[in-house]
PyMOL Python script that loads the backbone (N, CA, C, O; Angstrom):
from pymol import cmd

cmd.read_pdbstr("""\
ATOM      1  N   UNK A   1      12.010 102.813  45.152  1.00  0.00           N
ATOM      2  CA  UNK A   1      12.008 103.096  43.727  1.00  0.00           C
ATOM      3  C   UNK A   1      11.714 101.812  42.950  1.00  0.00           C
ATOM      4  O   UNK A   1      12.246 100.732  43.207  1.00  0.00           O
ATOM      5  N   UNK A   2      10.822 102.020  41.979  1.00  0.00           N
ATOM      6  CA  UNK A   2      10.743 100.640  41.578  1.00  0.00           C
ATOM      7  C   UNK A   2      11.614 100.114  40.383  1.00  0.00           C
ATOM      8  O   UNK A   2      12.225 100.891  39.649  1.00  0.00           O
ATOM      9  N   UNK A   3      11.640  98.551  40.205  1.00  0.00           N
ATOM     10  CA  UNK A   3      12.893  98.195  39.594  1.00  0.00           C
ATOM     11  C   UNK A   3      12.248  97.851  37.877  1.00  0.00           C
ATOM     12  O   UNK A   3      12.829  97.390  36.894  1.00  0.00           O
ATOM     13  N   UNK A   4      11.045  98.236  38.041  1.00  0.00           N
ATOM     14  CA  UNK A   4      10.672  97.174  36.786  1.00  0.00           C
ATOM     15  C   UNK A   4       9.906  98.824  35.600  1.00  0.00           C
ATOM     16  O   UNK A   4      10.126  99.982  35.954  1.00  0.00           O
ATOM     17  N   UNK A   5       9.358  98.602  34.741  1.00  0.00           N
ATOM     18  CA  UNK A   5       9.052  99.871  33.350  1.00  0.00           C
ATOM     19  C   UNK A   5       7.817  99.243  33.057  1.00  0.00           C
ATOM     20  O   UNK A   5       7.469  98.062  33.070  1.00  0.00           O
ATOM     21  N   UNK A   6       7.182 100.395  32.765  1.00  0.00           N
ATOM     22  CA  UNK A   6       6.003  99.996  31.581  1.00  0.00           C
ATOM     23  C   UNK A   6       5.800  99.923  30.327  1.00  0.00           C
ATOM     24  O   UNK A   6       5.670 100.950  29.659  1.00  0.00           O
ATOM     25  N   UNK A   7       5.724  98.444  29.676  1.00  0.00           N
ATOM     26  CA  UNK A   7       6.130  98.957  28.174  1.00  0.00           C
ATOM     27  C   UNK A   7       4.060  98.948  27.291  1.00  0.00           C
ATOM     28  O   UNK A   7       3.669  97.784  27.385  1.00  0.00           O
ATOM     29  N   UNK A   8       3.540  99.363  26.975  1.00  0.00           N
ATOM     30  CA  UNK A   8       2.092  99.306  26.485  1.00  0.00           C
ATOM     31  C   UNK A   8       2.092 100.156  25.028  1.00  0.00           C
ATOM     32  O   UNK A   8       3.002 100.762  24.462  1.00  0.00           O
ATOM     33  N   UNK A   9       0.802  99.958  24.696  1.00  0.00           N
ATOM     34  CA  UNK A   9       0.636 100.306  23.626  1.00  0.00           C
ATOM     35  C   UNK A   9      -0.711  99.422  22.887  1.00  0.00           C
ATOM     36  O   UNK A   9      -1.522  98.732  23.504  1.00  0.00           O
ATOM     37  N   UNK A  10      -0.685  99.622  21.670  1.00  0.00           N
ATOM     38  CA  UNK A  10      -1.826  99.114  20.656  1.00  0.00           C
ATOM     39  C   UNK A  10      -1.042  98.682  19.341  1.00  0.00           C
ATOM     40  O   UNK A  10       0.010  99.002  18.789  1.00  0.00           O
ATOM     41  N   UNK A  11      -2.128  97.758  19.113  1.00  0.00           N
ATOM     42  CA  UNK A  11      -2.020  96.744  17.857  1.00  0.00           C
ATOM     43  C   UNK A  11      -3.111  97.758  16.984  1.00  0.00           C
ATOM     44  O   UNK A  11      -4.159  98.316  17.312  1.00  0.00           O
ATOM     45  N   UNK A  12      -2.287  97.704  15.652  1.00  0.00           N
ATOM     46  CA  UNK A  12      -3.428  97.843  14.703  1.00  0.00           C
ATOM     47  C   UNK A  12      -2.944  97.449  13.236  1.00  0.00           C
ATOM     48  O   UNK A  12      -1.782  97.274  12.867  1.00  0.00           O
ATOM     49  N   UNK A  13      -4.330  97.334  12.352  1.00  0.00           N
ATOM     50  CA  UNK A  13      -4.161  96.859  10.926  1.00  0.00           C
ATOM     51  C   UNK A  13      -4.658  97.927  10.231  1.00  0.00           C
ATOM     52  O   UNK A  13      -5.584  98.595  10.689  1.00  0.00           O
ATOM     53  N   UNK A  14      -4.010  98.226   8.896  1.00  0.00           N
ATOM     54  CA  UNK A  14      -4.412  99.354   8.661  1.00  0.00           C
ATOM     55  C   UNK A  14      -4.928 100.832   9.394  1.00  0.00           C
ATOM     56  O   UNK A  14      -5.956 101.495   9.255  1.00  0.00           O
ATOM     57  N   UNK A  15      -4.245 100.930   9.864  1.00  0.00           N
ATOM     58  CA  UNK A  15      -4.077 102.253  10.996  1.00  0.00           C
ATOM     59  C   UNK A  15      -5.535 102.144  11.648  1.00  0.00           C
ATOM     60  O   UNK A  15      -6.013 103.271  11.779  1.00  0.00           O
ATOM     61  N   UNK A  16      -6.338 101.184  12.072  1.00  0.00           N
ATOM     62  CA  UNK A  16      -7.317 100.591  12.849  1.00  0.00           C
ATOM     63  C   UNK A  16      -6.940  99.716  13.967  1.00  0.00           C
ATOM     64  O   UNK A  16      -6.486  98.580  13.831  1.00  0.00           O
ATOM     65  N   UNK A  17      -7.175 100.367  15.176  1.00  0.00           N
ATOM     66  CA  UNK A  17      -6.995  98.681  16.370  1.00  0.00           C
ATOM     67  C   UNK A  17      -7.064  97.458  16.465  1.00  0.00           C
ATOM     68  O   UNK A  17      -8.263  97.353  16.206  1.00  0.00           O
ATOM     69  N   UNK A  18      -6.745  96.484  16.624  1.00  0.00           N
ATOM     70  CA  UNK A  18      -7.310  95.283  16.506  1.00  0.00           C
ATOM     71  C   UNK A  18      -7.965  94.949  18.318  1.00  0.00           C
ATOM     72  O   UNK A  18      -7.608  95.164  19.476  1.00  0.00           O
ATOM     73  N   UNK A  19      -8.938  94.402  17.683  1.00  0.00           N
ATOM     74  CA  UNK A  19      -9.488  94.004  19.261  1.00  0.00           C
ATOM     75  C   UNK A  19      -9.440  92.469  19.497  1.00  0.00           C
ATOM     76  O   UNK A  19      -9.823  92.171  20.628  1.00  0.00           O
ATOM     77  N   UNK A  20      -9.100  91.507  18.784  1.00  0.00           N
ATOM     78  CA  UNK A  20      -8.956  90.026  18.878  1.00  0.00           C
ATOM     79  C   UNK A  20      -7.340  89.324  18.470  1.00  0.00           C
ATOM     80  O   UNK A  20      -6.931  89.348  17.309  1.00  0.00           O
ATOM     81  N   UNK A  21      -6.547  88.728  19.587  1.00  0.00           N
ATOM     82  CA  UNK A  21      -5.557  88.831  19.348  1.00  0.00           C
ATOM     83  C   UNK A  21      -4.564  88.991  20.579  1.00  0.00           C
ATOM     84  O   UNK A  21      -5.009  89.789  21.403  1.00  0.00           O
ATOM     85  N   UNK A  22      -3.445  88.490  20.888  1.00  0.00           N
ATOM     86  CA  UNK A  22      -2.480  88.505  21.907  1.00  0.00           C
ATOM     87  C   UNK A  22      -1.466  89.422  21.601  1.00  0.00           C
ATOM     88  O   UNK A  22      -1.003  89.822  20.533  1.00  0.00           O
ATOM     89  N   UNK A  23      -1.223  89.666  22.781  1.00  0.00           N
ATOM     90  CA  UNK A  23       0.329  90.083  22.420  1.00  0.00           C
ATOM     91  C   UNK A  23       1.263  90.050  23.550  1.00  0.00           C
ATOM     92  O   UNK A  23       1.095  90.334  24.736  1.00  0.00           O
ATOM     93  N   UNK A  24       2.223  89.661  22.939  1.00  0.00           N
ATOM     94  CA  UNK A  24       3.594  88.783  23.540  1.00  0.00           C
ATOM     95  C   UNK A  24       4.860  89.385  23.608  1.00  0.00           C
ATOM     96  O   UNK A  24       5.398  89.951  22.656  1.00  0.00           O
ATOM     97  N   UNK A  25       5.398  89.249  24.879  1.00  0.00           N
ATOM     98  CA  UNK A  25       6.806  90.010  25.089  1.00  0.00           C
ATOM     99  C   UNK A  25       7.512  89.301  25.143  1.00  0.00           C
ATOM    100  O   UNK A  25       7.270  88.371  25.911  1.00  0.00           O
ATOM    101  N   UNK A  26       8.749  89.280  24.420  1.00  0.00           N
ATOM    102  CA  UNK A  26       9.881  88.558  24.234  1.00  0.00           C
ATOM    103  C   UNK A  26      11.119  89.082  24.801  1.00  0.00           C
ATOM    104  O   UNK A  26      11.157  90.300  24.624  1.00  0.00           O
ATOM    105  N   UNK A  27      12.112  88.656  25.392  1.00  0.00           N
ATOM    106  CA  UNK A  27      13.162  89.062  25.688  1.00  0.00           C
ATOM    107  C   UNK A  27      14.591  89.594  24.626  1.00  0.00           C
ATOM    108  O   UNK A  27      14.558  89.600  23.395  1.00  0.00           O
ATOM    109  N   UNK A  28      15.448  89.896  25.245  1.00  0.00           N
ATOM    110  CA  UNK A  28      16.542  90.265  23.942  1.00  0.00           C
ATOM    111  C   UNK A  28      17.181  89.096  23.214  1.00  0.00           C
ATOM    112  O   UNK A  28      17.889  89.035  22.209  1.00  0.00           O
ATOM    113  N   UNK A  29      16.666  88.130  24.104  1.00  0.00           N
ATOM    114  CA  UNK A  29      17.657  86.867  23.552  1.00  0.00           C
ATOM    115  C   UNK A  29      16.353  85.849  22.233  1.00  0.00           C
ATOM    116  O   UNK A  29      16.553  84.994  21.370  1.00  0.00           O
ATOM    117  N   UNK A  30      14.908  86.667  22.825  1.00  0.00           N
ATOM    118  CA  UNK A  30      13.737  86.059  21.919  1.00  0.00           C
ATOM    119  C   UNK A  30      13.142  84.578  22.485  1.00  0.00           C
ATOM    120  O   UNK A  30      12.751  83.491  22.058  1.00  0.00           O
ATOM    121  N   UNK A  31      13.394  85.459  24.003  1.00  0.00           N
ATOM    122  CA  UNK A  31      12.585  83.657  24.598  1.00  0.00           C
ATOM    123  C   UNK A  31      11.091  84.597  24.943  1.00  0.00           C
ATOM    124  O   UNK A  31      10.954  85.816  24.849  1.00  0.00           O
ATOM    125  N   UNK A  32      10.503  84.004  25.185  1.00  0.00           N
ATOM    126  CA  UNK A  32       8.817  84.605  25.712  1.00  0.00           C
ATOM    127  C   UNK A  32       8.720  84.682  26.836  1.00  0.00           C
ATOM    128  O   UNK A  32       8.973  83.629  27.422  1.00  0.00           O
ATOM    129  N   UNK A  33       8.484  85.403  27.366  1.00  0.00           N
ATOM    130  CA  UNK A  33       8.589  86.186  29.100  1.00  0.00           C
ATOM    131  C   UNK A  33       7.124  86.304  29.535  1.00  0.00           C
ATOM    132  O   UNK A  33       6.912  85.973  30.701  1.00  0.00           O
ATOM    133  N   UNK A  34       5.868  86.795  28.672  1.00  0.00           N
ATOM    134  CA  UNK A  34       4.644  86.832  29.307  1.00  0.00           C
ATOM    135  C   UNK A  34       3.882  87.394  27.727  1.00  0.00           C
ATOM    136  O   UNK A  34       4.338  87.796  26.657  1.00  0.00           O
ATOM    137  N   UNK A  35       2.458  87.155  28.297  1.00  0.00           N
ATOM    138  CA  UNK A  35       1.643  87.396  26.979  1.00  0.00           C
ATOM    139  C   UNK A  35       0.186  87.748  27.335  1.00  0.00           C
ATOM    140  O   UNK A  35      -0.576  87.248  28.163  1.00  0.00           O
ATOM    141  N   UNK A  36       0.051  88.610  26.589  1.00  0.00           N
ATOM    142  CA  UNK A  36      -1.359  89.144  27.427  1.00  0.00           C
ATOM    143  C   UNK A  36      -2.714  89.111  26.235  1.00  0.00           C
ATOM    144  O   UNK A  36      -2.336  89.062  25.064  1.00  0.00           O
ATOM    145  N   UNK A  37      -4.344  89.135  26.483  1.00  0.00           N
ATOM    146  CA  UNK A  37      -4.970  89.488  25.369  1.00  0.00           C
ATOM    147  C   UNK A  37      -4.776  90.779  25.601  1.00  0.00           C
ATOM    148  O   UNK A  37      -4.343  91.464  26.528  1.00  0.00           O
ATOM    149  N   UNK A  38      -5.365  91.008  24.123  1.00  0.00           N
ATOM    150  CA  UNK A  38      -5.637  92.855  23.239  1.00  0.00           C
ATOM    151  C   UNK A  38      -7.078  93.458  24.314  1.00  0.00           C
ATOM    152  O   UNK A  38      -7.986  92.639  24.453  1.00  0.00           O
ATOM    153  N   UNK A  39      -7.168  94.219  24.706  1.00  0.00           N
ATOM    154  CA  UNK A  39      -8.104  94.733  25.254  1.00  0.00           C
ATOM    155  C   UNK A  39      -9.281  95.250  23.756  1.00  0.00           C
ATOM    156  O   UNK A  39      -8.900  95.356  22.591  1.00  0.00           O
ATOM    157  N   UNK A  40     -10.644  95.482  24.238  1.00  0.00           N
ATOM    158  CA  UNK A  40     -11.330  95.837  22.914  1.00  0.00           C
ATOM    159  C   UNK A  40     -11.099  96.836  22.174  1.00  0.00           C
ATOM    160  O   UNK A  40     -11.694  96.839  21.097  1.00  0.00           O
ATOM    161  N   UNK A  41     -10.018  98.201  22.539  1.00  0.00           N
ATOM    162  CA  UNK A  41      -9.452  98.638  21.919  1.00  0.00           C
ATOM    163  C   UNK A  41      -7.880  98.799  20.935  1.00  0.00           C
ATOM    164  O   UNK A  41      -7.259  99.686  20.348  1.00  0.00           O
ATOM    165  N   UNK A  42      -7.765  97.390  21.204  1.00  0.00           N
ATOM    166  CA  UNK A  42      -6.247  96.967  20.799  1.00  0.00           C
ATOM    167  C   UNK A  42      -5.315  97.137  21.739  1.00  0.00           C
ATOM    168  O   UNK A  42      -4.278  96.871  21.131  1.00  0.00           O
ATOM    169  N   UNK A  43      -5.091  97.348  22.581  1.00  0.00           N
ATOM    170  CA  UNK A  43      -3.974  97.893  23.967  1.00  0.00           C
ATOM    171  C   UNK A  43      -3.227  96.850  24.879  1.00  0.00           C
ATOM    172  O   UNK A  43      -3.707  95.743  25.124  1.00  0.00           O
ATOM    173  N   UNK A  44      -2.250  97.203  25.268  1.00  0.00           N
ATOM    174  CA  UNK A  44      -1.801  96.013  26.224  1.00  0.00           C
ATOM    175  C   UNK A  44      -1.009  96.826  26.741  1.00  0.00           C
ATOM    176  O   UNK A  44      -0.736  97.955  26.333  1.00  0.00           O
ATOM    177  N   UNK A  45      -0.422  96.029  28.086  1.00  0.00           N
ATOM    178  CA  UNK A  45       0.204  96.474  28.621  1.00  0.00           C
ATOM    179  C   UNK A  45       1.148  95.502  29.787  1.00  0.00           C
ATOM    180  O   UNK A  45       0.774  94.545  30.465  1.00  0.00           O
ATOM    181  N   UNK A  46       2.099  95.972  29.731  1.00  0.00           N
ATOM    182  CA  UNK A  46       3.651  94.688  30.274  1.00  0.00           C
ATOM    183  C   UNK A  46       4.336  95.538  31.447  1.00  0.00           C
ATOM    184  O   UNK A  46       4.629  96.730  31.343  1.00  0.00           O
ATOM    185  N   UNK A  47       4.594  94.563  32.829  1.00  0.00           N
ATOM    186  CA  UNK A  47       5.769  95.366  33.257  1.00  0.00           C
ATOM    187  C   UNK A  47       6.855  94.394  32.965  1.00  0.00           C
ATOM    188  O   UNK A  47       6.771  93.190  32.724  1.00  0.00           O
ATOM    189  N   UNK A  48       8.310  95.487  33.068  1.00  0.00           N
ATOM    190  CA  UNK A  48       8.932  94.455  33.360  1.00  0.00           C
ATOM    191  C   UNK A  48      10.455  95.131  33.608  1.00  0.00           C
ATOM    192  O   UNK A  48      10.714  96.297  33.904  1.00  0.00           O
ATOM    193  N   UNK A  49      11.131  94.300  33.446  1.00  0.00           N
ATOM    194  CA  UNK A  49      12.377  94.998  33.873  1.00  0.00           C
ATOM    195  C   UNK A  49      13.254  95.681  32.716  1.00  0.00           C
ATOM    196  O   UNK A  49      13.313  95.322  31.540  1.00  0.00           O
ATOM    197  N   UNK A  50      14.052  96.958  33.449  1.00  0.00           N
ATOM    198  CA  UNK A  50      14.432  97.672  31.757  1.00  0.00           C
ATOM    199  C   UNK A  50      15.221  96.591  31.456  1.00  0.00           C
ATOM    200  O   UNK A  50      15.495  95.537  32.030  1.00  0.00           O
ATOM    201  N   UNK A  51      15.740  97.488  29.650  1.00  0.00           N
ATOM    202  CA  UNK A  51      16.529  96.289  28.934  1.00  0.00           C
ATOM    203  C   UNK A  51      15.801  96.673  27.408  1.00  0.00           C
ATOM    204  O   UNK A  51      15.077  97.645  27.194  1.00  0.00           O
ATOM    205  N   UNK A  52      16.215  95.613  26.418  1.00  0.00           N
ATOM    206  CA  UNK A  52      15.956  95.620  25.520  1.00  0.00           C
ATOM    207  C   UNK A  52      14.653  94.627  24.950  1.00  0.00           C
ATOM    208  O   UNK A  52      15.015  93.459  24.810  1.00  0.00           O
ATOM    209  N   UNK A  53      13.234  94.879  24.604  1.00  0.00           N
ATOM    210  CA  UNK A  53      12.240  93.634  24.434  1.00  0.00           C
ATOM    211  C   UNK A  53      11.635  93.704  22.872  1.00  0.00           C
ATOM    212  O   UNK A  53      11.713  94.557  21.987  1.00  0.00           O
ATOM    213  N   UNK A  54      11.071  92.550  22.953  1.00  0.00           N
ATOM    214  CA  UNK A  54       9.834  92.552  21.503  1.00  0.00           C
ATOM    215  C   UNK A  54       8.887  92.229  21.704  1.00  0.00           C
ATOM    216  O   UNK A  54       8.674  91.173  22.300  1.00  0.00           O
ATOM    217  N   UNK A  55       7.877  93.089  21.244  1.00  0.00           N
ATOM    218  CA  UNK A  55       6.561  93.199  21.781  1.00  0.00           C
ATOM    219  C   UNK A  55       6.388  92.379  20.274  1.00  0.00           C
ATOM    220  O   UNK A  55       6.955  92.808  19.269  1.00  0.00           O
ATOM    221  N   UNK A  56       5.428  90.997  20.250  1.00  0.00           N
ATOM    222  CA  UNK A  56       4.776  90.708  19.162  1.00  0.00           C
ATOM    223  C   UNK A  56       3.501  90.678  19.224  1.00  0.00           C
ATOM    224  O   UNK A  56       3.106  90.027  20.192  1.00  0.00           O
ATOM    225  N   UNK A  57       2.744  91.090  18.625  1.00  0.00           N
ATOM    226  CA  UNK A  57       1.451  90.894  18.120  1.00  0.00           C
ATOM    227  C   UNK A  57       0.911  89.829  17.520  1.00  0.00           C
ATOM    228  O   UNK A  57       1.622  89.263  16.690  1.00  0.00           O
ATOM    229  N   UNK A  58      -0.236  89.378  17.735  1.00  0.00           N
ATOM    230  CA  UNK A  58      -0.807  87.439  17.045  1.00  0.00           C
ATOM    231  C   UNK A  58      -1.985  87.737  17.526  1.00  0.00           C
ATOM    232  O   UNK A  58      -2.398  87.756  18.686  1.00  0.00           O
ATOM    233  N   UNK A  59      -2.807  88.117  15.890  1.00  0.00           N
ATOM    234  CA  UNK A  59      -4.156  88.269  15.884  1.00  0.00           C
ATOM    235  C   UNK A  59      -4.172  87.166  14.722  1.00  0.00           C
ATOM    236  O   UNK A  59      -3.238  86.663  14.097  1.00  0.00           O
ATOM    237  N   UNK A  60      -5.500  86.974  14.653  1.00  0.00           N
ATOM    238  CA  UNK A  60      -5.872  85.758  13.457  1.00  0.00           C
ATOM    239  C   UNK A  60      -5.872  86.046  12.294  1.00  0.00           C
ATOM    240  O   UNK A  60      -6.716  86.718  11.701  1.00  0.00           O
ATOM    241  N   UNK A  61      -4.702  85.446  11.782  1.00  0.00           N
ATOM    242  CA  UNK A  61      -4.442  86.222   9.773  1.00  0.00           C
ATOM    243  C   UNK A  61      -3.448  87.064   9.646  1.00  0.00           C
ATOM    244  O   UNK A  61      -3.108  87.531   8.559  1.00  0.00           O
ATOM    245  N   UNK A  62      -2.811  87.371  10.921  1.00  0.00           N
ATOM    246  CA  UNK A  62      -1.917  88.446  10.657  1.00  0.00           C
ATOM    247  C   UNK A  62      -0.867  88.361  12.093  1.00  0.00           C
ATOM    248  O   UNK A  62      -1.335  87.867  13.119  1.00  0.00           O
ATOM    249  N   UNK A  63       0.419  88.826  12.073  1.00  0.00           N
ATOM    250  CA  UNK A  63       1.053  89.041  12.794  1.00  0.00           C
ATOM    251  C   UNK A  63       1.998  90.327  13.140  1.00  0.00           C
ATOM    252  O   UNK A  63       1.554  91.268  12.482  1.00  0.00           O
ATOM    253  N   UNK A  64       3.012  90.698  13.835  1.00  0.00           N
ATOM    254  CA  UNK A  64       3.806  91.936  13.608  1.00  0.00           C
ATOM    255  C   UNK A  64       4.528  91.977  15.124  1.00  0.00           C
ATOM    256  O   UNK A  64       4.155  91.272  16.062  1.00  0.00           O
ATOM    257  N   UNK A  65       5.345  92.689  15.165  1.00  0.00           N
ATOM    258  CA  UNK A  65       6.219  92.776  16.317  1.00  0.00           C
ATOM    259  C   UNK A  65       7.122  94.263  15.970  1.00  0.00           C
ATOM    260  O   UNK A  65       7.479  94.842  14.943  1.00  0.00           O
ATOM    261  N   UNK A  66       7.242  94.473  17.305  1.00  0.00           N
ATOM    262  CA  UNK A  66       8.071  95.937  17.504  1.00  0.00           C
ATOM    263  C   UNK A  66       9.054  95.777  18.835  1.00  0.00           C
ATOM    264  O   UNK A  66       8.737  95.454  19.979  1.00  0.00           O
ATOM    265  N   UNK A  67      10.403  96.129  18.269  1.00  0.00           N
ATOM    266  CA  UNK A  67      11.386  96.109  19.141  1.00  0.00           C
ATOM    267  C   UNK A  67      11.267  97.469  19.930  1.00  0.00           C
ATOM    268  O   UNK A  67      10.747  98.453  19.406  1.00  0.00           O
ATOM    269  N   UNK A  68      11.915  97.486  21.577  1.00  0.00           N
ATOM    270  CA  UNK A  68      11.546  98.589  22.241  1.00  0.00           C
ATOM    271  C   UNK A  68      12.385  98.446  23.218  1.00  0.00           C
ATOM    272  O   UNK A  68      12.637  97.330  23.672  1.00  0.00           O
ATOM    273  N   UNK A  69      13.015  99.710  23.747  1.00  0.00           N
ATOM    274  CA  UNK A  69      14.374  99.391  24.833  1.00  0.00           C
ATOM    275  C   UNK A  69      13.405 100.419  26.185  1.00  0.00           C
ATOM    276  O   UNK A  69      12.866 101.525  26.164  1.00  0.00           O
ATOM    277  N   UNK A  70      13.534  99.603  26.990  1.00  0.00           N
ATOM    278  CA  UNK A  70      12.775  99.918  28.365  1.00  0.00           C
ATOM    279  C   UNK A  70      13.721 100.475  29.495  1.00  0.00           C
ATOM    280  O   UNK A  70      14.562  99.696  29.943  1.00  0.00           O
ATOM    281  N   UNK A  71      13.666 101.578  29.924  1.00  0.00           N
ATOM    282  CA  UNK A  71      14.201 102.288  30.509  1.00  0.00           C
ATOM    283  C   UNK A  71      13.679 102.330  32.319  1.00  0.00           C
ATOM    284  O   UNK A  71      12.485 102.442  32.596  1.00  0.00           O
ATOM    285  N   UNK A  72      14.535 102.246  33.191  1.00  0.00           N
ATOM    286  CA  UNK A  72      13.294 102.592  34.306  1.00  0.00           C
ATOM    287  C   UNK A  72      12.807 103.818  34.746  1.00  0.00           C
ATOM    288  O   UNK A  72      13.459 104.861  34.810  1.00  0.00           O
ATOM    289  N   UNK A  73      11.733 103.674  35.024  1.00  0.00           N
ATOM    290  CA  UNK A  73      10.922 105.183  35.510  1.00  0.00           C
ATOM    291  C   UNK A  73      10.416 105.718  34.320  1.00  0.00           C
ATOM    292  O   UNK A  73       9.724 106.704  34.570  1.00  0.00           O
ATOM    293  N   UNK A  74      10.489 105.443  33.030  1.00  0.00           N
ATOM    294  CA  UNK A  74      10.495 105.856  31.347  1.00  0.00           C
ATOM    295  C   UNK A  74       9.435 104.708  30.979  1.00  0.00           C
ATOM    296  O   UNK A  74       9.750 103.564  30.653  1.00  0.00           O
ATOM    297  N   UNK A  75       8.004 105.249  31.094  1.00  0.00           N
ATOM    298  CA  UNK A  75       6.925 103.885  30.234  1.00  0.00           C
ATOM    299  C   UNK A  75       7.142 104.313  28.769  1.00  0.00           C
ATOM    300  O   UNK A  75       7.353 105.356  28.151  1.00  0.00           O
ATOM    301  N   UNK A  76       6.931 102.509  28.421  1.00  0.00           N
ATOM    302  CA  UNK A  76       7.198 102.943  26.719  1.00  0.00           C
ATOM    303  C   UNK A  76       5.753 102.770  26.440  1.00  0.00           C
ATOM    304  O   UNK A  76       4.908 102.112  27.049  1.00  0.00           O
ATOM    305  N   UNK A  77       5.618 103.873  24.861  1.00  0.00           N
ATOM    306  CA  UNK A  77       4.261 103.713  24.590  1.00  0.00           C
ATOM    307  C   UNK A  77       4.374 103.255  22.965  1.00  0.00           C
ATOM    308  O   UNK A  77       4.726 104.198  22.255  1.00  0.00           O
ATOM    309  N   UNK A  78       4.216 102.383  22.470  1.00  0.00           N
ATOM    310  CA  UNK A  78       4.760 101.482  21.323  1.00  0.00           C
ATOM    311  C   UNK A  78       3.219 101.413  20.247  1.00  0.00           C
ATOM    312  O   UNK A  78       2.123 101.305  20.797  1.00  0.00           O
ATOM    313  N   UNK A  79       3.298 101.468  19.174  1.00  0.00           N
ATOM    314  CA  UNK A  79       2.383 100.865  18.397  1.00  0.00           C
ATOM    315  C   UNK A  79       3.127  99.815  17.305  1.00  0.00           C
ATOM    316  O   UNK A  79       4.185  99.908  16.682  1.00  0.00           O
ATOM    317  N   UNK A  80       1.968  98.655  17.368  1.00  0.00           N
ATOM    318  CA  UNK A  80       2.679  97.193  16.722  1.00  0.00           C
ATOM    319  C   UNK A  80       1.758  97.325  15.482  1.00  0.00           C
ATOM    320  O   UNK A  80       0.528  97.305  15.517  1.00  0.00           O
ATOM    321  N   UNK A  81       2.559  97.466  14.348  1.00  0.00           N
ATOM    322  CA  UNK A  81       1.367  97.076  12.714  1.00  0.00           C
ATOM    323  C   UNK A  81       1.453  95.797  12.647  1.00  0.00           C
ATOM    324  O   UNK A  81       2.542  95.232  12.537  1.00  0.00           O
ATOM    325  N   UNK A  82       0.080  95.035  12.717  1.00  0.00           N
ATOM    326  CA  UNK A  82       0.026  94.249  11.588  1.00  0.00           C
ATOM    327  C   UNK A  82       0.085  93.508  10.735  1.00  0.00           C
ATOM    328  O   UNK A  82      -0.739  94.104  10.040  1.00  0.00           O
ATOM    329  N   UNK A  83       0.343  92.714  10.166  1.00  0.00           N
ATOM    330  CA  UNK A  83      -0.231  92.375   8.227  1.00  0.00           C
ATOM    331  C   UNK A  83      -0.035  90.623   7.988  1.00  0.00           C
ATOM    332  O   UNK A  83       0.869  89.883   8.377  1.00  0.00           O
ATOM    333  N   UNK A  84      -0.930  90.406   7.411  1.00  0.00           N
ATOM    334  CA  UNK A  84      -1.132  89.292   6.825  1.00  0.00           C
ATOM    335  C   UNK A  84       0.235  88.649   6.197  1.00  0.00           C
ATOM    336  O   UNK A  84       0.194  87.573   5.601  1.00  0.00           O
TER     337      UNK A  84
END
""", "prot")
cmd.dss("prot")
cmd.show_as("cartoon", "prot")
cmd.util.cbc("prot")
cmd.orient("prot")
């Protein structure tokens, strides 16, 4: 059985994807655990172990983050806004 969750999802600005841009998983305590680019449709995707995380977003001009509690066997599917 595996020990670790999928947490993924998309970035967008104005209810549009962003395709340029990282995004970064943070732990509950808000240290940085791993960071991936945006695929050309805004998307990413993290494993990791359940628990509580923050997915931030860091595109150029704008930032945003979404908190998300990861469950195992339970992928999370998250969308991060945004904004200048």
């Amino acid at each position: 059985m595996a020990k670790e969750t999928v947490i993924q999802g998309v970035v967008v600005r104005g209810g549009e994807p962003v395709s340029t841009g990282y995004a970064r998983l943070l732990d509950e305590g808000g240290d940085f655990t791993a960071e991936v680019p945006l695929s050309a449709t805004g998307q990413f995707r993290f494993f990791a172990r359940p628990g509580q995380w923050t997915v931030r977003a860091l595109v150029p001009g704008a930032s945003g983050e979404q908190k998300v509690v990861a469950r195992q066997g339970e992928p999370i599917d998250t969308q991060v806004e945004v904004t200048a």
